[in-house]
C-alpha positions, 0 to 999 in steps of 0.5 A: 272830901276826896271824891271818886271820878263819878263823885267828882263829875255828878259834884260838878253838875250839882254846884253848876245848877244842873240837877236834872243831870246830876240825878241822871248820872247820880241813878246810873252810877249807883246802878252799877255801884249801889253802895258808893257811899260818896254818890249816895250823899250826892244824890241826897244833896240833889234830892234835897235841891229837888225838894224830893225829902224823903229820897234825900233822907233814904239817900244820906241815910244808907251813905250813913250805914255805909260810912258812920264816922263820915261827918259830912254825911251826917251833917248833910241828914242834919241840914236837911232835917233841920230845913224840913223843921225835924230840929230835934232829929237834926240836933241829933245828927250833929252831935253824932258829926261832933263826937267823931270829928270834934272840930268840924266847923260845918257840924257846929254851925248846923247845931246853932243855926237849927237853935237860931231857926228854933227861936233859942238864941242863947242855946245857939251862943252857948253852941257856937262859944264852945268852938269859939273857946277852942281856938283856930276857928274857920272864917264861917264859924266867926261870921256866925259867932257875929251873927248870933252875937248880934241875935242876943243884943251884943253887938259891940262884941259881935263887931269885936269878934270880927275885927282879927278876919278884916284884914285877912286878904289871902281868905277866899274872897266870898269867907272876906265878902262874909266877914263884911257883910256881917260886920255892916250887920252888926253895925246897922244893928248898932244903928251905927249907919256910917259905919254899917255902910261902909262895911256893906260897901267894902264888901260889895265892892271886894268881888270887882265889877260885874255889872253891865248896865247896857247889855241888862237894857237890851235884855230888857227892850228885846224882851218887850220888843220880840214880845209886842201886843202884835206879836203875842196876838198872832203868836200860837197858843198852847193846847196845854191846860196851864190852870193849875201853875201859878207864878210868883215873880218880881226881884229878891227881897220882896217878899215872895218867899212869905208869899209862897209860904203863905200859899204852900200851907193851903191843903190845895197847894204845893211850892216848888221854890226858885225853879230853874226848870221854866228858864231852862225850857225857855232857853231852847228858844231864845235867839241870840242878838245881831251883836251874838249875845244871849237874847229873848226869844222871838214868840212869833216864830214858835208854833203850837206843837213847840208850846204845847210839848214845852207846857207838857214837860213843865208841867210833869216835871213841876208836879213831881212830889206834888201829890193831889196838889191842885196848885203848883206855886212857882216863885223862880223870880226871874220868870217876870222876864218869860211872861209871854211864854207862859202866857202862850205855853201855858194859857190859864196860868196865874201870876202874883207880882210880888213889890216893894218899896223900891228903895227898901228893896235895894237897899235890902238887896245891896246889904245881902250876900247873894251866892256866888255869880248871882244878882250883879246888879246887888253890887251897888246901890246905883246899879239896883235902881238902874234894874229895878227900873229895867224890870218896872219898865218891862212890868208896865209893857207886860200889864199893858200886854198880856190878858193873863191873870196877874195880881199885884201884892205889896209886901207892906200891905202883906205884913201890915193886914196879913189875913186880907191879902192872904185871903186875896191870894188864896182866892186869885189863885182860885181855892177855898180860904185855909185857916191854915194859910195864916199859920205859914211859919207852922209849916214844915216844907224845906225852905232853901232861900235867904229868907228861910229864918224869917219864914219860921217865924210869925208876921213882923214889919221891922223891915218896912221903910227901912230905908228911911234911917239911911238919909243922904247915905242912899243918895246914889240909889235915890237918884238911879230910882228916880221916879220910881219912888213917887211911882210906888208910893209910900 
């Protein structure tokens, strides 16, 4: 899409996480120029991100009368649809994209995937087969063809279909990553293990090393360090009534989108997804280490005027589109590294822990394609246990530290007695048991994680000791968890 220089600088905010600046620039271009059709769709993209629905449709659609026969404006109204749960109407939208650009990958793919989320797997196949059929297919379009293959059981033709892109090296390293990571998916389906870890590994490994174990460390102590038991107690405290947010926070793959879903059900509660917002705050307060690389901040040197302005901006900018919501549910993971801010900026604040088993955890994370400059410690299976003992280690100083309310939840309890634990997170949270809490796949919010298909389904449990299959191929794991493991249990 040829953009103009406004389009080209709010995209560039967009893709670079700042969406905050990207509606500000979004507003102030459109009110000079209400009908630039290309910021119009960008601003619907950012409205999405921003879980502000109904503005991004508003948005998109007026893009749409502006420019009918742009099919990415109604491949975008399609996404969008299809991630609020509109699958009839986002089905609608790509059919439109189809029929004036026959070959636009992006609307195919949409098409099937909102049949794959509808639980219609062999509509999708039909779906993508149809591009298939007519030939010089992206490298997308075949990493969902796999996909959808290995959905319906055929998974030696699911790892046939990939097998022309294996050696492609001159496609964009992530369409090379996608390749792999769907062929190690087909094989694991297959329950051809050695050949599922190779795959995986080839395709962590073609991003090149990322992963720097000694700065995550210092990371890591600083935190626990500039966030003492003394600190915190002499620390200043907020006059900012924090009681109606509550934090979900571990590391991905532990099942805290299910538990968000499970709280976003409840009448009483609104989920705000992976927000940024909390970080971003923090981030005026952190102080860079002697070495001058990105640090902690240092608690004791902010006073009660700084916390209580940092709570007032969190809260009003967490509660836009919340309506008469009494519970603001934040499952931005990373925040387990600011938990003494929160205490402190937001004192009657919740917090649930989401865990599990850490080496299905690991595991999970290794075999999964994170977006782009994200996650490097998923890049191999010992750099994942180094972490996740990095991040138990500051859990532990934390729940020997803190007197703010934290609940621990195990996602194999989740999935194995879903309404008890259900029922324990409603009540921790404080609000009246929902019968709907338990009908969380129902629910038609916008789910914008790697977890969304999984959430629009009932409970399952075929992830659970997934490791166990594996054997000896997880060693290198095994051993970066050491005691971890005993320490979880089983």
């Amino acid at each position: 899409m040829a953009r103009s220089g406004h389009a080209k600088a709010i995209a560039t905010m967009l893709y670079s996480g700042d969406l905050n600046g990207a509606v500000a620039a979004c507003e102030d271009t459109l009110h000079g120029h209400p009908n630039d059709d290309e910021v119009l769709a960008l601003q619907g993209q950012v409205l999405a991100q921003l879980r502000r629905t109904d503005e991004a449709m508003a948005s998109l659609m007026k893009a749409i009368r502006l420019e009918p026969k742009r099919p990415e404006y109604t491949t975008l109204l399609g996404e969008l649809y299809m991630n609020s749960g509109r699958y009839r109407d986002a089905l609608v939208q790509y059919d439109k994209a189809i029929k004036a650009h026959p070959l636009y990958d992006p609307a195919w793919a949409g098409k099937a995937s909102t049949y794959l989320r509808m639980g219609k797997a062999e509509k999708a196949r039909k779906v993508i087969q149809q591009r298939v059929d007519s030939g010089n297919i992206s490298p997308p379009i075949a990493v969902l063809h796999a996909r959808v293959l290995v959905k319906v059981g055929e998974t030696e033709a699911a790892v046939d279909s990939l097998q022309p892109y294996l050696d492609d090296i001159s496609l964009p390293i992530e369409n090379q990553r996608s390749i792999w990571f769907a062929l190690g998916s087909a094989h694991e389906k297959a329950e051809q293990l050695p050949a599922a870890f190779e795959a995986y590994a080839h395709a962590n490994g073609l991003i090149g090393p990322r992963w720097d174990a000694a700065m995550q460390k210092r990371l890591h102590d600083l935190t626990a360090a500039r966030c003492s038991a003394t600190d915190l107690q002499s620390c200043a405290r907020s006059e900012v009534d924090g009681s109606g947010m509550v934090f979900i926070v571990g590391l991905p793959r532990c099942g805290s989108t299910l538990t968000e879903q499970i709280l976003h059900s409840h009448p009483a509660a609104h989920g705000i997804g992976e927000s940024e917002l909390l970080p971003i705050i923090a981030a005026r307060f952190q102080r860079a280490t002697d070495e001058g690389a990105p640090g902690p901040m240092i608690m004791k040197d902010l006073d009660a005027a700084m916390l209580s302005a940092a709570a007032t901006e969190y809260i009003e900018k967490a509660s836009i589109n919340s309506g008469e919501a009494g519970r603001i549910i934040d499952k931005q993971l990373g925040n387990y590294l600011h938990l003494g801010f929160i205490e402190k900026a937001l004192p009657g604040a919740r917090i649930i822990h989401c865990r599990r088993n850490p080496m299905d955890l690991c595991l999970s994370a290794w075999t999964r394609q994170f977006p782009p400059g994200t996650n490097a410690w998923a890049d191999g299976l010992d750099s994942a246990g180094e972490l996740y003992c990095m991040y138990e280690q500051l859990m532990d100083h934390w729940g020997n530290t803190l007197s703010i309310p934290m609940l621990e939840l195990r996602y194999e309890e989740l999935v194995q007695d879903t309404e008890t634990h259900s029922r324990r997170i409603i009540d921790f949270c404080g609000l009246e048991w929902d019968p709907a809490c338990l009908r969380f796949w129902e629910n038609k919010r916008t789910v914008l994680t790697m977890s969304s298909d999984q959430v629009r389904q009932p409970i399952y449990d075929s992830a659970r000791n997934r490791h166990q299959a594996w054997g000896d191929l997880l060693e290198p794991l095994a051993d970066a968890l050491g005691g971890a493991k005993d320490r979880y249990g089983s």
